[in-house]
C-alpha positions in Angstrom: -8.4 -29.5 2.8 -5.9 -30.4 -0.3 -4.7 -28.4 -2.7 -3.0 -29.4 -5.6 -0.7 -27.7 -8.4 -0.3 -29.0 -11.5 2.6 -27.5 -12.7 4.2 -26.6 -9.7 7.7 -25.7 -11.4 6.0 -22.8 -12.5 7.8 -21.3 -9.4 6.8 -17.7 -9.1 3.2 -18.6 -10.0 2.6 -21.8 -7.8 4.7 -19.7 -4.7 2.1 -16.7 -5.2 -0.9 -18.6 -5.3 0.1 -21.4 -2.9 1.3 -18.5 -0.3 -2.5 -16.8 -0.7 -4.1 -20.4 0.3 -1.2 -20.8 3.5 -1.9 -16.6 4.4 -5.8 -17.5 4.3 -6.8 -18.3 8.0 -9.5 -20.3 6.8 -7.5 -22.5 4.4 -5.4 -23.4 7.2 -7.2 -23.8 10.3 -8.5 -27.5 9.8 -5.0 -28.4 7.8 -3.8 -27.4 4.6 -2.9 -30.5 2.4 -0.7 -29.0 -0.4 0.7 -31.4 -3.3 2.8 -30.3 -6.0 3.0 -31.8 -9.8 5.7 -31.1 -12.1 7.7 -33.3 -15.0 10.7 -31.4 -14.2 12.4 -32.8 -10.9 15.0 -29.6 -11.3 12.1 -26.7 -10.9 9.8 -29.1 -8.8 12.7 -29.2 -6.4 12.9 -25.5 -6.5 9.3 -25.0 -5.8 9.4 -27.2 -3.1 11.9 -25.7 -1.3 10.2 -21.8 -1.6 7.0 -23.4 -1.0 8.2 -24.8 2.5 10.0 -21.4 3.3 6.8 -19.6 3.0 5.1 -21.9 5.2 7.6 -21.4 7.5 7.8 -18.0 7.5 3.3 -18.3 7.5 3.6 -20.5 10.4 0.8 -22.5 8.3 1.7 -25.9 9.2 0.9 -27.5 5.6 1.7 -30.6 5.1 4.0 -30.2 1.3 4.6 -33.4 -1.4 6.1 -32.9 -4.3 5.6 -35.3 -6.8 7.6 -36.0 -9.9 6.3 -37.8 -13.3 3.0 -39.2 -15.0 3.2 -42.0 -12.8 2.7 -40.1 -9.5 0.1 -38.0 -11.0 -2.6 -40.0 -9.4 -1.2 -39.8 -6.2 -0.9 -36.1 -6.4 -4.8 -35.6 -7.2 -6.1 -37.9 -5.2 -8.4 -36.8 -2.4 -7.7 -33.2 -3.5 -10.5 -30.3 -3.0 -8.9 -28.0 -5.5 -7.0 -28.2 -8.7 -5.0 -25.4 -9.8 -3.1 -26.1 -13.4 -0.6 -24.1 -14.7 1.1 -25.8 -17.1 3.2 -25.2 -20.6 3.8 -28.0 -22.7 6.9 -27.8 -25.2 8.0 -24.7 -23.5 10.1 -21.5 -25.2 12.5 -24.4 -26.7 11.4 -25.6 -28.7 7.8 -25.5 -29.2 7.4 -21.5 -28.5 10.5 -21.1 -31.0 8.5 -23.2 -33.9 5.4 -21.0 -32.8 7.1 -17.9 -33.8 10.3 -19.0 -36.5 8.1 -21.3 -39.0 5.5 -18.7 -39.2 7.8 -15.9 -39.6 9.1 -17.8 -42.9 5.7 -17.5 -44.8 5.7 -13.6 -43.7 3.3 -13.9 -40.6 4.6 -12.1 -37.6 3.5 -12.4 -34.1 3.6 -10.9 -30.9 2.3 -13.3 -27.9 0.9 -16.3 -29.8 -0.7 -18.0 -26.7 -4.1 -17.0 -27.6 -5.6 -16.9 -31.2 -3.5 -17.0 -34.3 -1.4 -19.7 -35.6 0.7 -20.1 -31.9 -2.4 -20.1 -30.2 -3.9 -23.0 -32.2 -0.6 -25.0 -31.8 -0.2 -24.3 -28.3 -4.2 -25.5 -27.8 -3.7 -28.7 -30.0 -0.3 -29.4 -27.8 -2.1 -29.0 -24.2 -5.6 -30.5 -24.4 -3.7 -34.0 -24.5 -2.1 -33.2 -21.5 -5.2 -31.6 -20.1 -7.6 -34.7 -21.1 -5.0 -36.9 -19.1 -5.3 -34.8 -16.1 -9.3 -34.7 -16.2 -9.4 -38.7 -16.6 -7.3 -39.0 -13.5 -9.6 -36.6 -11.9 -12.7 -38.0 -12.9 -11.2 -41.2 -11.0 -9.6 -39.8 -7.6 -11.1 -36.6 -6.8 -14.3 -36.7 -8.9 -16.0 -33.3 -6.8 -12.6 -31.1 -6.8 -12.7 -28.0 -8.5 -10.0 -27.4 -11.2 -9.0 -23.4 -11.7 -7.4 -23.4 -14.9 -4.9 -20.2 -15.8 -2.9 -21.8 -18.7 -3.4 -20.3 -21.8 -4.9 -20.2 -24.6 -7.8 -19.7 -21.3 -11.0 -20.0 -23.8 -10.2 -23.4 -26.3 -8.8 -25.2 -23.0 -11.6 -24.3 -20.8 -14.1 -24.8 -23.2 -12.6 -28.4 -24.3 -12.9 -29.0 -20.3 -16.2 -28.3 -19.5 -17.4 -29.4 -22.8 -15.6 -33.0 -22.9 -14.6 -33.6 -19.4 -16.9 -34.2 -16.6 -14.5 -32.2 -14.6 -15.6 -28.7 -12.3 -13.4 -26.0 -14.3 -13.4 -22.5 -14.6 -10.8 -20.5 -16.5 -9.3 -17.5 -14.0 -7.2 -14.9 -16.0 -5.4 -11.6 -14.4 -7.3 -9.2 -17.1 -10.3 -8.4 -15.9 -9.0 -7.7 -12.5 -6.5 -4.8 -13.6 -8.4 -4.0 -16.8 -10.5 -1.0 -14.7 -7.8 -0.2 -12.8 -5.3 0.2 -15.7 -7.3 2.1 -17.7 -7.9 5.0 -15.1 -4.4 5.5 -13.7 -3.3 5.6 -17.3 -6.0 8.4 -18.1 -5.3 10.4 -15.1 -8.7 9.6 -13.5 -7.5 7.5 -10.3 -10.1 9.5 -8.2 -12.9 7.3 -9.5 -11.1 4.0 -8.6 -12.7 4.1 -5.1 -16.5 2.6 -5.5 -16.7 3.0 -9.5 -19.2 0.2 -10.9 -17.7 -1.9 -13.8 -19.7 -4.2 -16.3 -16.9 -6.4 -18.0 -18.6 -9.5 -20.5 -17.4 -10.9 -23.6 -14.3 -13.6 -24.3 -10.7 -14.0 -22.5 -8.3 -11.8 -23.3 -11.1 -10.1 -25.6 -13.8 -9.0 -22.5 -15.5 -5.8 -23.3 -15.7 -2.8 -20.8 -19.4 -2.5 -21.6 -20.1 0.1 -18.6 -18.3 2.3 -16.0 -19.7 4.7 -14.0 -18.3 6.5 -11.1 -20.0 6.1 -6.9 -22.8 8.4 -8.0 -24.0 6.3 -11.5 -22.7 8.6 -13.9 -21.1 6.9 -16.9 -17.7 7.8 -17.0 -16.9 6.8 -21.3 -17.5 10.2 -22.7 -14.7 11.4 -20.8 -12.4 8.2 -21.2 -13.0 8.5 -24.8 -11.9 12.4 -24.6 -8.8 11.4 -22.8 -8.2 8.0 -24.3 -8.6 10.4 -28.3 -5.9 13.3 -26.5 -3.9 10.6 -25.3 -3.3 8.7 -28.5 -2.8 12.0 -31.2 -0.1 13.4 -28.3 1.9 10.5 -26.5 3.1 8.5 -29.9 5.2 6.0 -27.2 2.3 5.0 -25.5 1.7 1.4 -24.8 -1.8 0.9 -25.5 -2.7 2.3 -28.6 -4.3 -0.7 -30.2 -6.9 -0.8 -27.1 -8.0 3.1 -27.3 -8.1 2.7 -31.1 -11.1 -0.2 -29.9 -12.8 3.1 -28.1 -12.3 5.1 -31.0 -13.4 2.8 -33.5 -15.8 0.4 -31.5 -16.6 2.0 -28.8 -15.4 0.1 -26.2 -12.2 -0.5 -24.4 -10.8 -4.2 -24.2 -9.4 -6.4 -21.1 -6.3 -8.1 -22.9 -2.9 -5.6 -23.6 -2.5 -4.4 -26.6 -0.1 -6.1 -27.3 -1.9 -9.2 -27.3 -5.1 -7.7 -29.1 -2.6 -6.4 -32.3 -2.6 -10.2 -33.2 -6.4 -11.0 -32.8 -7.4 -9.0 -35.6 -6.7 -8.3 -39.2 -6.2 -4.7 -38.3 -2.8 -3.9 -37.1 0.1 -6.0 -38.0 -0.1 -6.0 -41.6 3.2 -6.3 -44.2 1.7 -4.0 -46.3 1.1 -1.1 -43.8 5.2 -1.6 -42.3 4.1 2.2 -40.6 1.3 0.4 -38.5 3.9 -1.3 -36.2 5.2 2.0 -35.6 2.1 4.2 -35.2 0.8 1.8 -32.6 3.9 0.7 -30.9 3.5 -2.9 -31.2 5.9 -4.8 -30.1 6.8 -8.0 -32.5 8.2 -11.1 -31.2 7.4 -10.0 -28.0 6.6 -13.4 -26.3 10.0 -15.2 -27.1 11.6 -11.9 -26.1 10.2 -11.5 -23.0 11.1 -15.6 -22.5 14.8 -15.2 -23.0 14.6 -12.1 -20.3 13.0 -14.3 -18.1 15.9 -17.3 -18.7 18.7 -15.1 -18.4 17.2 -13.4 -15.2 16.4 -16.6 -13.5 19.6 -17.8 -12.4 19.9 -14.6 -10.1 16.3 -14.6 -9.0 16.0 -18.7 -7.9 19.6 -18.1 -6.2 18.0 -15.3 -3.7 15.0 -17.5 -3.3 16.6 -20.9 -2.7 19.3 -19.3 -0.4 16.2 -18.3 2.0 15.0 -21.2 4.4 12.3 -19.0 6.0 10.1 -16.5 3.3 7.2 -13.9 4.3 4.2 -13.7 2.1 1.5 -10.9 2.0 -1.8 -12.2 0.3 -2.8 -10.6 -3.3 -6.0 -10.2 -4.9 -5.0 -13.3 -7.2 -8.3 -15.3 -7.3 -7.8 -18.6 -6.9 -7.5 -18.8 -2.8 -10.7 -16.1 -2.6 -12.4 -18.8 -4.6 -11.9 -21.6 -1.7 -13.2 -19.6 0.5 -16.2 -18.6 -1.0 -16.7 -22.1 -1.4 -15.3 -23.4 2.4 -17.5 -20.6 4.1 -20.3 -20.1 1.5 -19.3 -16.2 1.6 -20.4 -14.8 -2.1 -17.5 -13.8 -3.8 -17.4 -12.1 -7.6 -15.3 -12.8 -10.3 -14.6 -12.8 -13.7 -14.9 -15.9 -14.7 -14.4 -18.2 -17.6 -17.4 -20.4 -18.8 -20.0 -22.1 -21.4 -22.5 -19.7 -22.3 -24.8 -22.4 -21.1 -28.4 -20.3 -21.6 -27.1 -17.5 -23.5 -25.4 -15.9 -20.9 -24.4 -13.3 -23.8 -27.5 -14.0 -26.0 -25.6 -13.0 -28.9 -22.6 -15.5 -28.5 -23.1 -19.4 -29.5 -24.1 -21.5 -26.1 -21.3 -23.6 -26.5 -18.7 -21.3 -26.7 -16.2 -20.5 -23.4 -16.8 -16.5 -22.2 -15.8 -14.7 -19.7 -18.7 -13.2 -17.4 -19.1 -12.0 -13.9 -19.7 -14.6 -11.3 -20.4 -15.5 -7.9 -18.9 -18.2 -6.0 -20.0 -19.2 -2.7 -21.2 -22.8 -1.6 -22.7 -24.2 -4.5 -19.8 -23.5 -6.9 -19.8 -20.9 -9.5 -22.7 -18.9 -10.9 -22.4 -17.2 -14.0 -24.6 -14.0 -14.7 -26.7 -13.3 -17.3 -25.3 -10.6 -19.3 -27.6 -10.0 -22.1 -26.8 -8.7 -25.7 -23.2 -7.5 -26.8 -23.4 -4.6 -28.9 -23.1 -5.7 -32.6 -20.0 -5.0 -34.1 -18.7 -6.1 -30.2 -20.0 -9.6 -30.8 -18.5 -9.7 -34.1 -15.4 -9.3 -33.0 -15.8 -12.0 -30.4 -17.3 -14.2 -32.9 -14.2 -13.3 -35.2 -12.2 -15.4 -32.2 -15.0 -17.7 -31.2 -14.9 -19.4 -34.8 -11.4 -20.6 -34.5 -11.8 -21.6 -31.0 -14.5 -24.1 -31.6 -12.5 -25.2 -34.8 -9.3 -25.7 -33.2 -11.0 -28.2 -30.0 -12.9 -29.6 -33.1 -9.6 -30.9 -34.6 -7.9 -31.8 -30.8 -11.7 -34.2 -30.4 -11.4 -35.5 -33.6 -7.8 -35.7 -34.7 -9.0 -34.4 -38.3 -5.8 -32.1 -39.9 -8.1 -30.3 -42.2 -9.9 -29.2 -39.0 -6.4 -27.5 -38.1 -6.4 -26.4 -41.8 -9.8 -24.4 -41.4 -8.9 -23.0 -37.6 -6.0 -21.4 -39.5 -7.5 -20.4 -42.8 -10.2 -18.7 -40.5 -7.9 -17.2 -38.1 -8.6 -13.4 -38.8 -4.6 -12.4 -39.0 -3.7 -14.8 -40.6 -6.3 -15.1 -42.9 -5.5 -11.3 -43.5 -1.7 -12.3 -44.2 -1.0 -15.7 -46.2 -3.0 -17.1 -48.9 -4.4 -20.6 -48.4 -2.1 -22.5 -50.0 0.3 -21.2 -47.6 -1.4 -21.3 -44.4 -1.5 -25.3 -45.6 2.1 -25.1 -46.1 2.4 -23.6 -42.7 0.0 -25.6 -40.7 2.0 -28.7 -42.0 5.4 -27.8 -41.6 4.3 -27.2 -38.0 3.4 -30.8 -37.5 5.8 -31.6 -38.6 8.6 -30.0 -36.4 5.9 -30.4 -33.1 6.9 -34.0 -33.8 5.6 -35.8 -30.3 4.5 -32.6 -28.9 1.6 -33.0 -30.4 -0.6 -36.1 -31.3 -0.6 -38.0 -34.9 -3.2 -36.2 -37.2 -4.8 -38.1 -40.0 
């Protein structure tokens, strides 16, 4: 079997995922084929050599390329069973910088910007290229692999995939998985973690907790909602105020941080209401900060990895080498998954737009299920997202700026922030310093 990593300098991520696959007896026992993409021959050197120490230390016996540059991209795919991609185009400098600096200028702040919003769009419009390139190759040399896509923003690039691409994609993100778990440890109720039953359906990074009950079937919301309402009016340095302000207000807790939600709304991070930022601890600019962090620490951290020639690994819950077994041994597996809503998997979403679902993979591949009706103002909210989603792959298919223009303008914060002769201003002057990050717009 071959495996292959797009991105591979990504080094904590591709080591994690890529020592799951080499821990996985079945992933291994007829040969493990491993190759490993990357532009950058500094960080694809580095995951190389922590990639080989693992299999040492696995005794997995994995045969380990790395390949370097557009040209061996071909190589890299071809023959391969599974795609993983985990890539960032522009990176924190410069293109994460112009996310965050040109928009602060016009008076829109941010906190992630790699999902919805004005960085989202930019980031989307600055990866499908890349992305399309990568589905071409694979439509050419490995025409039945699977790719499992975690780059961000999850929804536009997944949906561009399996809407443009003849490629076998589904969009894998960590927040379904600890959303449950999260949410009761936080809320003092850990006791029902053992065999509670979770219904979890909407969009990424905006996936409703639609039902929780405990190993017995009773619903466990009234009392979240009890705790979640004594939690927020008593602990004012909490973390996650944005999300139980969702169960006050909605109804409904969310999967994404709330961090990340503060930005998907026009709710939260307003210049007019300075004292929101406060009352809900949200935490501005917290992307780039959490970037330089990550920079400064990595010296340290690569030093203590490279300097080992032999590395354990203990497998995690991380999807993506579950999913190749489910699909090597044709053992169902469930997931949250990122899809179409190809026969109105959520009846009140549009069919063409990417959600996130349960699903079960085994033999055949992925099988979405049929989730039925949102409630209302739920779907709203989703829509609120959906809209510039569908806009923003619009403009990346088409190459139209005014399609960029009306992602923006209908971009709920930012709609709720700058007036539209400013979000023009914006959108342009973004362009403009993407320069060949981005394609030419007409």
């Amino acid at each position: 079997m071959k495996i292959t990593f797009l991105g591979a300098g990504s080094t904590i991520f591709s080591r994690n995922v890529l020592g799951d696959c080499m821990a996985s007896k079945t992933l291994v026992e007829d040969g493990l084929d491993i190759a490993l993409y990357d532009v950058s021959a500094t960080r694809l050197s580095e995951s190389e050599r922590i990639i080989r120490a693992i299999d040492k230390g696995l005794n997995a016996k994995a045969n380990i390329t790395g390949y370097l540059g557009e040209d061996s991209r071909k190589d890299a795919l071809r023959g391969a069973d599974f795609v993983v991609n985990a890539i960032q185009i522009g990176g924190y400098d410069p293109c994460t910088i112009t996310d965050f600096e040109v928009p602060k200028k016009y008076g829109l702040r941010q906190t992630i910007a790699d999902t919805l919003g004005i960085g989202g769009i930019m980031r989307t419009l600055r990866t499908i290229p890349v992305m399309e390139s990568f589905a071409r190759d694979m439509e050419e040399v490995c025409p039945d692999a699977w790719l499992l896509n975690y780059t961000n923003p999850m929804a536009m690039l997944t949906g561009f995939m399996l809407r443009y691409t003849g490629v076998k994609t589904v969009g894998l993100c960590h927040s379904v998985q600890v959303c449950v778990d999260h949410l009761l440890r936080d809320l003092g109720m850990e006791e029902h973690l053992p065999h509670h039953k979770e219904l979890i359906a909407g969009i990424n990074h905006m996936a409703w907790l639609l039902e929780i009950k405990d190993k017995h079937g009773r619903d466990l919301y009234p009392e979240i909602k009890r705790r979640a309402k004594e939690k927020s009016l008593h602990d004012k340095d909490h973390k996650d105020l944005v999300r139980y302000d969702y169960i006050d207000k909605l109804g409904y807790y969310c999967t994404e941080s709330s961090e990340h939600n503060a930005e998907y709304n026009p709710f939260y991070i307003k210049s007019n209401y300075p004292e929101l930022i406060e009352r809900f601890n949200i935490p501005l600019d917290e992307y780039p900060r959490r970037c330089i962090l990550q920079i400064e620490n990595w010296g340290e951290e690569s030093r203590k990895l490279l300097s080992q020639d032999v590395m354990d690994h203990k497998r995690s819950a991380e999807y993506a080498s579950h999913i190749m077994e489910a699909m090597l041994t044709n053992e169902p597996y469930k997931i949250g998954g990122n899809v179409l809503n190809t026969g109105g998997l959520i009846e009140n979403l549009p069919a063409d737009a990417c959600v996130e679902v349960p699903c079960l993979v085994d033999g055949s591949g992925v099988s979405p299920c049929r989730v039925g009706r949102l409630p209302v103002q739920l779907a709203a909210m989703n829509m609120t997202n959906i809209n510039v989603q569908q806009i923003t792959i619009e403009a990346a298919v088409t190459r139209k700026r005014e399609h960029i223009y009306h992602a923006a303008m209908l971009d709920p914060h930012t709609a709720a922030e700058l007036s539209i002769d400013d979000i023009i201003k914006m959108v342009d002057e973004m362009i403009e310093r993407h320069g060949n990050y981005m394609p030419k717009y007409h």
